[in-house]
FILO-582500 format. One record per residue (C-alpha): residue number from 0; residue in three letters; x, y, z; chain. Coordinates in pm, 1 decimal. Layout:
<num NUM | residu ALA | u X | v Y | w Z | chaine A>
...
This chain:
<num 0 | residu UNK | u -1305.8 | v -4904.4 | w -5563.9 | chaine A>
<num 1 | residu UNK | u -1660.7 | v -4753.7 | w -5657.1 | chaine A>
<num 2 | residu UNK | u -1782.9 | v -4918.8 | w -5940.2 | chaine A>
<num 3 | residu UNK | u -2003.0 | v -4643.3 | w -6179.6 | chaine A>
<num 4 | residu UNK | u -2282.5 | v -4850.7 | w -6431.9 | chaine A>
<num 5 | residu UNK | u -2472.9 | v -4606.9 | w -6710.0 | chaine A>
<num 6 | residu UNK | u -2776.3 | v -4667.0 | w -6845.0 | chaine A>
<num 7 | residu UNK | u -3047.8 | v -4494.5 | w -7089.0 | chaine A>
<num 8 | residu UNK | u -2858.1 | v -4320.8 | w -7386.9 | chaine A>
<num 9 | residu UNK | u -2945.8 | v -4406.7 | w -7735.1 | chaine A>
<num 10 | residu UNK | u -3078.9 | v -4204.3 | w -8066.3 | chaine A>
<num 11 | residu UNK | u -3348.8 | v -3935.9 | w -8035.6 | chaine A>
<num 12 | residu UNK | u -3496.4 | v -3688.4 | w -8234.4 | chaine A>
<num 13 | residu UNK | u -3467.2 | v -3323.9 | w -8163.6 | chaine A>
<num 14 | residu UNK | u -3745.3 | v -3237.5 | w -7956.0 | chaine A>
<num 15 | residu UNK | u -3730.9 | v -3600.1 | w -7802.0 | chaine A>
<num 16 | residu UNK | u -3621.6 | v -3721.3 | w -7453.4 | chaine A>
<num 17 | residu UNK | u -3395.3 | v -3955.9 | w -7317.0 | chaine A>
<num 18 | residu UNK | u -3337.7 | v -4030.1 | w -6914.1 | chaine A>
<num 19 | residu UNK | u -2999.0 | v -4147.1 | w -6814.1 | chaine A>
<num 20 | residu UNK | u -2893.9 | v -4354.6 | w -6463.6 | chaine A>
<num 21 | residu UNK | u -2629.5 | v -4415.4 | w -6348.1 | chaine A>
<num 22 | residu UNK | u -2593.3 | v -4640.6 | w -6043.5 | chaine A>
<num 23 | residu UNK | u -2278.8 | v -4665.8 | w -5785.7 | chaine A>
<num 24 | residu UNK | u -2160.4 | v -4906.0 | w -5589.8 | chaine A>
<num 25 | residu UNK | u -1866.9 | v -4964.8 | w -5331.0 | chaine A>
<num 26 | residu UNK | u -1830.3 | v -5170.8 | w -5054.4 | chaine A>
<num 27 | residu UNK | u -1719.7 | v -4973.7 | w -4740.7 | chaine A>
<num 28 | residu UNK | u -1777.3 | v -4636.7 | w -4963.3 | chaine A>
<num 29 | residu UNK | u -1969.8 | v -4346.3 | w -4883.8 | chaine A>
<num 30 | residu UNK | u -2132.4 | v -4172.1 | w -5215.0 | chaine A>
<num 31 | residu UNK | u -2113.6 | v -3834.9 | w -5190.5 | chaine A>
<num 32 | residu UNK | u -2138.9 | v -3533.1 | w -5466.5 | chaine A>
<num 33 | residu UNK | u -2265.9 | v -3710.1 | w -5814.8 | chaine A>
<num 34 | residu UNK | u -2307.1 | v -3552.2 | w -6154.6 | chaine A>
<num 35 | residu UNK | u -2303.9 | v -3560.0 | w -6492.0 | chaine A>
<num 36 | residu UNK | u -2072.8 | v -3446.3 | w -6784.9 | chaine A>
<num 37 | residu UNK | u -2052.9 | v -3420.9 | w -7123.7 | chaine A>
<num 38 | residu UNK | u -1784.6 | v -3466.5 | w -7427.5 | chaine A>
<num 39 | residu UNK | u -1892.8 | v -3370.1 | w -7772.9 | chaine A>
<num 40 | residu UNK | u -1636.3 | v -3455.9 | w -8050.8 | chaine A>
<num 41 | residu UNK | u -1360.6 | v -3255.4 | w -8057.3 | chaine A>
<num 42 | residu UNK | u -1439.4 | v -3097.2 | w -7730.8 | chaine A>
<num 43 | residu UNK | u -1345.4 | v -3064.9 | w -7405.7 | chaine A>
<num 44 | residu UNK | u -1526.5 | v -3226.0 | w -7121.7 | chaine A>
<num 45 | residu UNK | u -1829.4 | v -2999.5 | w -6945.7 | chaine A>
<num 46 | residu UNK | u -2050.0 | v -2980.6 | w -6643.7 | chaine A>
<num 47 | residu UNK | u -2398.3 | v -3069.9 | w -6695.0 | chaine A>
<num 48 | residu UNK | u -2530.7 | v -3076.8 | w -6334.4 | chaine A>
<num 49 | residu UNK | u -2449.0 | v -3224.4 | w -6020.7 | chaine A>
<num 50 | residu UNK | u -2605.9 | v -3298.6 | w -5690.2 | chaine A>
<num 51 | residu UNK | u -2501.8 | v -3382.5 | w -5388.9 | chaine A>
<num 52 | residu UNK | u -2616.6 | v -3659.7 | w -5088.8 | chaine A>
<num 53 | residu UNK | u -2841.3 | v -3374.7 | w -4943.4 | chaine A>
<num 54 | residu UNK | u -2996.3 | v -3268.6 | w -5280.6 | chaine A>
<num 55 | residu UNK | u -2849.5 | v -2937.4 | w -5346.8 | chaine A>
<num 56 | residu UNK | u -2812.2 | v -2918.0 | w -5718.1 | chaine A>
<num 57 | residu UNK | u -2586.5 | v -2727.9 | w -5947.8 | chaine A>
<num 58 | residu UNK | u -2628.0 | v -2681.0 | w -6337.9 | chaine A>
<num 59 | residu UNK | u -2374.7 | v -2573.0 | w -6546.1 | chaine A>
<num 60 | residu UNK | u -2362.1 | v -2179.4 | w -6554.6 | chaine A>
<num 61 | residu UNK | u -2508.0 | v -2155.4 | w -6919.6 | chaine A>
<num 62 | residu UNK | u -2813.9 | v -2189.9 | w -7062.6 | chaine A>
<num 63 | residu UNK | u -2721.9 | v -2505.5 | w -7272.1 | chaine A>
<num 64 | residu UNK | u -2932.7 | v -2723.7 | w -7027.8 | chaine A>
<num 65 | residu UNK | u -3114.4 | v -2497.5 | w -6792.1 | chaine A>
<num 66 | residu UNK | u -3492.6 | v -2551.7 | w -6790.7 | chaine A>
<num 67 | residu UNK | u -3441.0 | v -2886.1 | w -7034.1 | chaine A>
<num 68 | residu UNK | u -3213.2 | v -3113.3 | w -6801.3 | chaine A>
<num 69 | residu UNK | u -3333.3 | v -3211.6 | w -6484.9 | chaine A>
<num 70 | residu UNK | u -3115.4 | v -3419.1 | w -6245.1 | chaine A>
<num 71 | residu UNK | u -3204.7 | v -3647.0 | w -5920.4 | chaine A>
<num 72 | residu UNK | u -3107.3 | v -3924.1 | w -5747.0 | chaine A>
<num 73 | residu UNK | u -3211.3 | v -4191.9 | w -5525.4 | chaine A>
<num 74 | residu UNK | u -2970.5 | v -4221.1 | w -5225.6 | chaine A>
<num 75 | residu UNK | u -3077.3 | v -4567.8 | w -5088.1 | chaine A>
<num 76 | residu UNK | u -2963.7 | v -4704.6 | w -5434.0 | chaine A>
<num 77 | residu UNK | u -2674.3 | v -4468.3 | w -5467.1 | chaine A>
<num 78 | residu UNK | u -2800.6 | v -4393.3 | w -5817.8 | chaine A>
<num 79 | residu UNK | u -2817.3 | v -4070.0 | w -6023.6 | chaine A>
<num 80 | residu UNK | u -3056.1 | v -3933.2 | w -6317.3 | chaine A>
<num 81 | residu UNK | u -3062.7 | v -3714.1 | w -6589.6 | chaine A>
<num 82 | residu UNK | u -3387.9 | v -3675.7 | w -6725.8 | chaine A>
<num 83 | residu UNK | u -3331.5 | v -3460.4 | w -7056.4 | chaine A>
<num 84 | residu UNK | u -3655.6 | v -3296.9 | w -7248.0 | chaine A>
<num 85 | residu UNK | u -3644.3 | v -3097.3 | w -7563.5 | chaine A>
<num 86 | residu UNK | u -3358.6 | v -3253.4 | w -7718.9 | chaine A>
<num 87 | residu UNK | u -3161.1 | v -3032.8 | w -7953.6 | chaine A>
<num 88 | residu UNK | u -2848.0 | v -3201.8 | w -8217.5 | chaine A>
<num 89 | residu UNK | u -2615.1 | v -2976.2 | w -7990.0 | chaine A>
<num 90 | residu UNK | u -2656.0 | v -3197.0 | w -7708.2 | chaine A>
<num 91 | residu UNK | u -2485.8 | v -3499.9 | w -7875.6 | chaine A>
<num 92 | residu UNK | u -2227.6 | v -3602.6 | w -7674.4 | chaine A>
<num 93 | residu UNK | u -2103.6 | v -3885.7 | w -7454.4 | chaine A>
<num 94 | residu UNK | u -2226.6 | v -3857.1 | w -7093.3 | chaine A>
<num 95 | residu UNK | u -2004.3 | v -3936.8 | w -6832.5 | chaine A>
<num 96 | residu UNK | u -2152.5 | v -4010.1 | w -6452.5 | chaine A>
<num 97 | residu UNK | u -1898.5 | v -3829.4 | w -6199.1 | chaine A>
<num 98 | residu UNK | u -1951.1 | v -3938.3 | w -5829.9 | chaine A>
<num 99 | residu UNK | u -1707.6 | v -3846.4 | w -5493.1 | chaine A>
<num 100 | residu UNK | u -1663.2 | v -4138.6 | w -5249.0 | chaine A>
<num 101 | residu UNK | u -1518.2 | v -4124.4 | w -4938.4 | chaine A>
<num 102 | residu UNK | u -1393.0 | v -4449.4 | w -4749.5 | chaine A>
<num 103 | residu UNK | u -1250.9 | v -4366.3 | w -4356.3 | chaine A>
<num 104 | residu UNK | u -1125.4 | v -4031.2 | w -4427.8 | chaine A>
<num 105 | residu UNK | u -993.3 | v -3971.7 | w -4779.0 | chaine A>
<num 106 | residu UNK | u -1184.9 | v -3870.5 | w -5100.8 | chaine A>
<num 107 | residu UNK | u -1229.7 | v -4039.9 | w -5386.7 | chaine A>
<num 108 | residu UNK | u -1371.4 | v -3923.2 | w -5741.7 | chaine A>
<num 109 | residu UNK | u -1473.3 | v -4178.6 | w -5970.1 | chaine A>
<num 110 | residu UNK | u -1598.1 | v -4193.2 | w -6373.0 | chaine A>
<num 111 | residu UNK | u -1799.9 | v -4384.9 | w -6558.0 | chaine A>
<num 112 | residu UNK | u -1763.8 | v -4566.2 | w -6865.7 | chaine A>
<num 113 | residu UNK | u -1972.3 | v -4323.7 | w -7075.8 | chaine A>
<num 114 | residu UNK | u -2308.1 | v -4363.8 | w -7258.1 | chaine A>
<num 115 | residu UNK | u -2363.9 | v -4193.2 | w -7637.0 | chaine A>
<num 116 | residu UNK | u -2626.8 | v -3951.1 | w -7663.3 | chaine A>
<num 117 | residu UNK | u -2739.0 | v -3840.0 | w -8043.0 | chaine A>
<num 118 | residu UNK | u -2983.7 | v -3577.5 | w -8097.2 | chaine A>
<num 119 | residu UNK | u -3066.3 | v -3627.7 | w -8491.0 | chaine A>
<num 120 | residu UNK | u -3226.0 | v -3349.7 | w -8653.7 | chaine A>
């Protein structure tokens, strides 16, 4: 079992910035691919970004985050950021950490518990 612990959401102001963590742990687990997504009431659940053990990064195709979110991690602490600039209300959402773990051979994805993000205007 990989265990996924958020951090760092809260209330902002548009134009304000928040930076999110999320750190996993797993005995006998090896963290791959870890990311972020995002649920806004009454939608479904998107892509923000991911990144994977080497560092290649993918953001979500449209320009609802590009150039605003940032994501990183910190392999030797199996831990994952989100640093988010330039706030906007539209961004308000619950943000979910993602991670794949593999233990011998077989793949495991894993979710956190969520942390609230509100952008007031």
């Amino acid at each position: 079992q990989v265990h996924l612990v958020e951090s760092g959401g809260g209330l902002v102001q548009a134009g304000g910035s928040l930076r999110l963590s999320c750190a996993a742990s797993g005995i006998g687990f090896r963290i791959d691919t870890m990311g972020w997504y995002r649920q806004a009431p009454g939608k479904q659940r998107e892509l923000v970004a991911t990144i994977t053990s080497a560092g290649s990064i993918n953001y979500a195709d449209s320009d609802s985050v590009k150039g605003r979110f940032t994501i990183s991690r910190d392999n030797a602490k199996n831990t994952v950021y989100l640093q988010m600039n330039s706030l906007k209300p539209e961004d308000t959402a619950v943000y979910y950490c993602n991670c794949n773990a593999a233990r011998w051979s077989t793949s495991f994805n894993y979710w956190g518990q969520g942390t609230q993000v509100t952008v007031s205007s």
